[in-house]
KESE-130918 format. One record per residue (C-alpha): x, y, z; residue number from 1; residue in three letters. Coordinates in nm, 2 decimals, padded with zeros to 4 digits. Each point is the difference from the previous one (the first is absolute). Example, Ala and Ser with C-alpha at 12.3 -4.5 7.8 and 13.67 -1.06 7.14 Angstrom:
BEGIN
+--------+--------+--------+-----+-----+
|     xx |     yy |     zz |   k |   r |
+--------+--------+--------+-----+-----+
|  01.23 | -00.45 |  00.78 |   1 | ALA |
|  00.14 |  00.34 | -00.07 |   2 | SER |
+--------+--------+--------+-----+-----+
% end
This chain:
BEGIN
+--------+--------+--------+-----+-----+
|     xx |     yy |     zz |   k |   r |
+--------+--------+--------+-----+-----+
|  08.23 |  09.86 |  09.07 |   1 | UNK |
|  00.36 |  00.00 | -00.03 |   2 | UNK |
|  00.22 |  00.16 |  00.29 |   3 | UNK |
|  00.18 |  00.26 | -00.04 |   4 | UNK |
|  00.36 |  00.00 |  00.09 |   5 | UNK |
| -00.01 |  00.33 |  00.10 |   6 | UNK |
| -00.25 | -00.04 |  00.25 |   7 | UNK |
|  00.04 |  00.09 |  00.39 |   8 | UNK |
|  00.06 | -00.24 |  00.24 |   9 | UNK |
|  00.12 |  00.06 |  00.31 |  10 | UNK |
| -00.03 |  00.34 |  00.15 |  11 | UNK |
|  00.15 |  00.28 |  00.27 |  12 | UNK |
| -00.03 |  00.39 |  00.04 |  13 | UNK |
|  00.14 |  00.24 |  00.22 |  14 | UNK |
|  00.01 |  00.37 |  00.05 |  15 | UNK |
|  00.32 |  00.23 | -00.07 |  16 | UNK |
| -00.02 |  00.36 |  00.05 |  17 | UNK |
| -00.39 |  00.01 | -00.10 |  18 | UNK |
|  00.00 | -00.18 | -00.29 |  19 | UNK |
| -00.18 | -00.38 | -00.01 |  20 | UNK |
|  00.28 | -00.25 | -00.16 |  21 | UNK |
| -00.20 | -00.35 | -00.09 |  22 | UNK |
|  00.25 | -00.24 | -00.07 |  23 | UNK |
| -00.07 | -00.29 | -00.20 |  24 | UNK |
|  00.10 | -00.35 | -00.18 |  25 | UNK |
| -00.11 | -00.12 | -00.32 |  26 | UNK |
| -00.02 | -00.33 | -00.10 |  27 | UNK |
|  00.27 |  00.02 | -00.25 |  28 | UNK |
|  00.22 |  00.06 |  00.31 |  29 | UNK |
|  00.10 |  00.39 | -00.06 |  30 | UNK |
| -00.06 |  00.20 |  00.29 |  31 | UNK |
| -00.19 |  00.36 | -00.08 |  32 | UNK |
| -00.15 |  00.29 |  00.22 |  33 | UNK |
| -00.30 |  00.23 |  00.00 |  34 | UNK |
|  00.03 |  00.33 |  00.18 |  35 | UNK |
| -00.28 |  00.27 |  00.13 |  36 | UNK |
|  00.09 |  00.33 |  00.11 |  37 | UNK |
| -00.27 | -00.03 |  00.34 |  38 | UNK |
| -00.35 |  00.03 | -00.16 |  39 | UNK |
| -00.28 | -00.21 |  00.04 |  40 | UNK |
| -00.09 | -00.04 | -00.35 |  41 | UNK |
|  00.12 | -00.31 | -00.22 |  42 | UNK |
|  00.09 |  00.21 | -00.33 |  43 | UNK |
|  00.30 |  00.19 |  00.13 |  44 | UNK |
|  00.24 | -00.36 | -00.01 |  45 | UNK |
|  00.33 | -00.01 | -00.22 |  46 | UNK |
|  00.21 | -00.35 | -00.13 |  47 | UNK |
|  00.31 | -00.02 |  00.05 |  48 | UNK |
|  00.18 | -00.31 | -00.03 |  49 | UNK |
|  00.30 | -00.06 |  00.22 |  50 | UNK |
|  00.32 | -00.05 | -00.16 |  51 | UNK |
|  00.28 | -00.18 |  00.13 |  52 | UNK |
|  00.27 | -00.19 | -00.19 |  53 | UNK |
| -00.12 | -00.41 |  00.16 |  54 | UNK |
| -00.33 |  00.10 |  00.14 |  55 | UNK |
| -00.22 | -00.29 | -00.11 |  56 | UNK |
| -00.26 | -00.13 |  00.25 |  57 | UNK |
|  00.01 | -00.42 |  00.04 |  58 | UNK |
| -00.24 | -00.22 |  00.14 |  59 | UNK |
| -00.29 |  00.13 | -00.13 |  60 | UNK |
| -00.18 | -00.32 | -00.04 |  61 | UNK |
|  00.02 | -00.05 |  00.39 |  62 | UNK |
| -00.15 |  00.40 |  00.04 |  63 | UNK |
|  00.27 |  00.29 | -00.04 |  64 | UNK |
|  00.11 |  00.11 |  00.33 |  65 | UNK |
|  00.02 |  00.40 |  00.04 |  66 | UNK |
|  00.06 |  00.19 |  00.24 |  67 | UNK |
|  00.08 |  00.40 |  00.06 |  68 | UNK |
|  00.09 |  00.26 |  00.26 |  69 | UNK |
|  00.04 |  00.35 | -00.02 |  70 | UNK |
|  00.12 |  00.23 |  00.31 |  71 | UNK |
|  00.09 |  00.37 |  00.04 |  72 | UNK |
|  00.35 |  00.08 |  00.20 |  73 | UNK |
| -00.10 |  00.26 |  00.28 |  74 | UNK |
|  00.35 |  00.17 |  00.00 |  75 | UNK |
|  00.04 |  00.03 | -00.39 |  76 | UNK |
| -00.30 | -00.02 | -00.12 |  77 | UNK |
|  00.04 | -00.26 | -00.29 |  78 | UNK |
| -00.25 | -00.25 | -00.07 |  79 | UNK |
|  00.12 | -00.36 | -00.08 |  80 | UNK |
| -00.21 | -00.30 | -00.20 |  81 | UNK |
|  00.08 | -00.32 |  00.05 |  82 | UNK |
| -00.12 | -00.31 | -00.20 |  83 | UNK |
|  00.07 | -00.36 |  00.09 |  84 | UNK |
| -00.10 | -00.26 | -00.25 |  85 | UNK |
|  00.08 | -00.36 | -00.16 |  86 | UNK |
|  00.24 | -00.03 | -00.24 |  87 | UNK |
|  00.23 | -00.23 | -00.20 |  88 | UNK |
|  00.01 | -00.33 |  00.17 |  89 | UNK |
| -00.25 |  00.07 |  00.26 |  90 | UNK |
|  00.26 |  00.25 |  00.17 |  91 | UNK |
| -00.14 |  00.30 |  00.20 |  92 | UNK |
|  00.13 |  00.32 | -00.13 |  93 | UNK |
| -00.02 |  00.40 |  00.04 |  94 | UNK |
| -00.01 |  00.24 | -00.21 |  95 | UNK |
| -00.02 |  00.38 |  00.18 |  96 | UNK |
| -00.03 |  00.37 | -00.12 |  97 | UNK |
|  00.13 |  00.28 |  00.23 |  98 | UNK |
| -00.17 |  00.36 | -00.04 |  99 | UNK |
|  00.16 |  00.31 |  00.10 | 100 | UNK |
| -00.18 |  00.30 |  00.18 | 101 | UNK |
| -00.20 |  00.17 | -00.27 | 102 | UNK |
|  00.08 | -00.20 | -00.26 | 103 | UNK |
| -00.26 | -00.21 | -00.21 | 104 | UNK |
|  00.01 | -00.34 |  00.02 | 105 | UNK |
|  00.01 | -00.07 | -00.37 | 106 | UNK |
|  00.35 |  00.15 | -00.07 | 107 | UNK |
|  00.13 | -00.25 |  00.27 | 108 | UNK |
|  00.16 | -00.29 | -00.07 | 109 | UNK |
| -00.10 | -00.38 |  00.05 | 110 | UNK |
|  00.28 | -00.24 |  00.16 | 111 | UNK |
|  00.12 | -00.37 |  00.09 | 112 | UNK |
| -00.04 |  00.03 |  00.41 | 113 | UNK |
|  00.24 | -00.18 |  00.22 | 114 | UNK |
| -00.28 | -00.25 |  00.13 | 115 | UNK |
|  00.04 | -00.15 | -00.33 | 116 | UNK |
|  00.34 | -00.13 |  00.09 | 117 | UNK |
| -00.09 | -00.12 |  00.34 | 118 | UNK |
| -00.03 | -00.35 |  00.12 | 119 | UNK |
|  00.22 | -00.31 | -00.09 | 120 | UNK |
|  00.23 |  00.07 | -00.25 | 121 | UNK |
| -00.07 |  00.33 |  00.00 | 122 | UNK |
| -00.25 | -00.08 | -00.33 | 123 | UNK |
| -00.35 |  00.06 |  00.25 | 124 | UNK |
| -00.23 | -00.16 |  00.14 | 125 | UNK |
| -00.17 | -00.36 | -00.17 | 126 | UNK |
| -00.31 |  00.05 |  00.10 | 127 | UNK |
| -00.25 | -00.27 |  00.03 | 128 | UNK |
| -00.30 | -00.12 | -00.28 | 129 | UNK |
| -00.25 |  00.10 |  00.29 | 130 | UNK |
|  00.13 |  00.28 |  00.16 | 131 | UNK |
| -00.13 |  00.35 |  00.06 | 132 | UNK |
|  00.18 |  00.33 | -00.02 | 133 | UNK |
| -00.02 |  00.34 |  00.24 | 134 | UNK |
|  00.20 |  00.32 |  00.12 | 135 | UNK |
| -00.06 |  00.24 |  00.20 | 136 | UNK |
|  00.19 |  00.30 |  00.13 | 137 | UNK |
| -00.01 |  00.08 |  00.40 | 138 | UNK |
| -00.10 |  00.33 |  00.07 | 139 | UNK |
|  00.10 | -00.06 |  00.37 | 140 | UNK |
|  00.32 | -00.19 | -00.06 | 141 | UNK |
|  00.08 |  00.13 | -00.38 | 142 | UNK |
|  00.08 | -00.33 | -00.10 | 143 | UNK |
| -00.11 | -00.13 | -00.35 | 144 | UNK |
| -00.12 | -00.36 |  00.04 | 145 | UNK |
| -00.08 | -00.26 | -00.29 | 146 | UNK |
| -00.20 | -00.35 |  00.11 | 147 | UNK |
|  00.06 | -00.32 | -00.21 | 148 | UNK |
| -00.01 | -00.35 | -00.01 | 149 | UNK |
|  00.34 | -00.18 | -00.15 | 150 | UNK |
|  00.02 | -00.31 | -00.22 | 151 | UNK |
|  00.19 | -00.20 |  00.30 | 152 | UNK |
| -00.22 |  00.08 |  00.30 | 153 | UNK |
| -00.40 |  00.01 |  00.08 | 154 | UNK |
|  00.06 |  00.29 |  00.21 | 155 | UNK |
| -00.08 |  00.35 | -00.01 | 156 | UNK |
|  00.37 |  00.23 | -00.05 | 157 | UNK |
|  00.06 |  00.36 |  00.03 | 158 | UNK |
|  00.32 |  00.16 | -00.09 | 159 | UNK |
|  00.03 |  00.43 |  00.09 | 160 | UNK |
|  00.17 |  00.26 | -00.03 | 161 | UNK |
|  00.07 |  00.32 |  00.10 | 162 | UNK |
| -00.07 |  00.17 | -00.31 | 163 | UNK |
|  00.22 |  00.31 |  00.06 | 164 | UNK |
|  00.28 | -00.24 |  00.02 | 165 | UNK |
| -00.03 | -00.27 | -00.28 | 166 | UNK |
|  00.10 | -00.27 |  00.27 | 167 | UNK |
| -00.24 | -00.29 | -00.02 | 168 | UNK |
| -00.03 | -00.24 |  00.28 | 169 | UNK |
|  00.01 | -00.39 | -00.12 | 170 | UNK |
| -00.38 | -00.10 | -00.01 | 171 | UNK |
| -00.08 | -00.16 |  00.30 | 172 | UNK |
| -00.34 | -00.23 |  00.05 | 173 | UNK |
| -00.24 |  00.14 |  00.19 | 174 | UNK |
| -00.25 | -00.30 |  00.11 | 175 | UNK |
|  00.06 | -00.37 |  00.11 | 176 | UNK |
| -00.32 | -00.15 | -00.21 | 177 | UNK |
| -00.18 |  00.09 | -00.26 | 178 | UNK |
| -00.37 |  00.07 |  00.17 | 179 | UNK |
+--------+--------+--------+-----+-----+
% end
């Protein structure tokens, strides 16, 4: 059976506002999204593939690394998705969609984040053949978080940021040895 170029391959959801957002790669490297208003059936799901002008997954041969994170502000009440993922030379980027109070996520706008431009040269992150990807954001601290290995260095990095400010801090490694 031949494969289908469409098929998923890597895969993360989160909540925003009640509705279920199931992010996903295909093997043809386009990144798309299924999304649930809460129910706890499997025939309520819409497509919708996410446009962005340069938003082509790479390394797919290695396993697509994706990664997302969604958060509600408690002063303004917007909700906030973020998705980190491999893209054109093994680079780390972000791509992000801010969502007003009361308004519906699909009239919102998808956008180039300014992780994409971090690390050296201000091009992103290399990361390595092997590595794995993760973010998180603190409810404690309110920092957003992303975990990755880079093509220089065994070690595990994280680089954060206070998402209300758009600083990131430089990634910094987080473990001596790999265990």
């Amino acid at each position: 059976m031949a494969s289908d170029p469409k098929q998923p391959v890597s895969y993360s959801a989160v909540e925003v506002d009640g509705y279920a957002h199931l992010f996903y790669a295909r093997k043809n490297g386009a990144l798309a999204q299924l999304y649930q208003r809460g129910s706890n059936t499997t025939d309520d799901y819409h497509f919708r593939d996410i446009e962005l002008n340069d938003v082509v997954l790479q390394g797919i041969e290695q396993g697509p690394l994706l990664t997302a994170v969604s958060w509600q502000a408690l002063m303004t009440g917007w909700n906030y998705i973020r998705v980190y993922f491999l893209g054109e030379g093994r680079r780390l980027r972000e791509i992000c969609k801010d969502i007003p109070r009361g308004q519906e996520e699909k009239y919102c706008d998808w956008y180039e984040g300014a992780f994409s431009k971090q690390g050296p040269n201000r091009k992103g992150y290399s990361l390595a053949p092997e590595s794995a990807l993760t973010a998180n954001v603190e409810k404690s601290t309110g920092l957003l978080k992303v975990y990755f290995t880079t093509k220089d260095s065994p070690y595990t990095f994280v680089a954060w940021t206070d998402p209300y400010t758009g600083r990131w801090e430089p990634a910094r490694r987080i473990q001596d040895e790999l265990r």
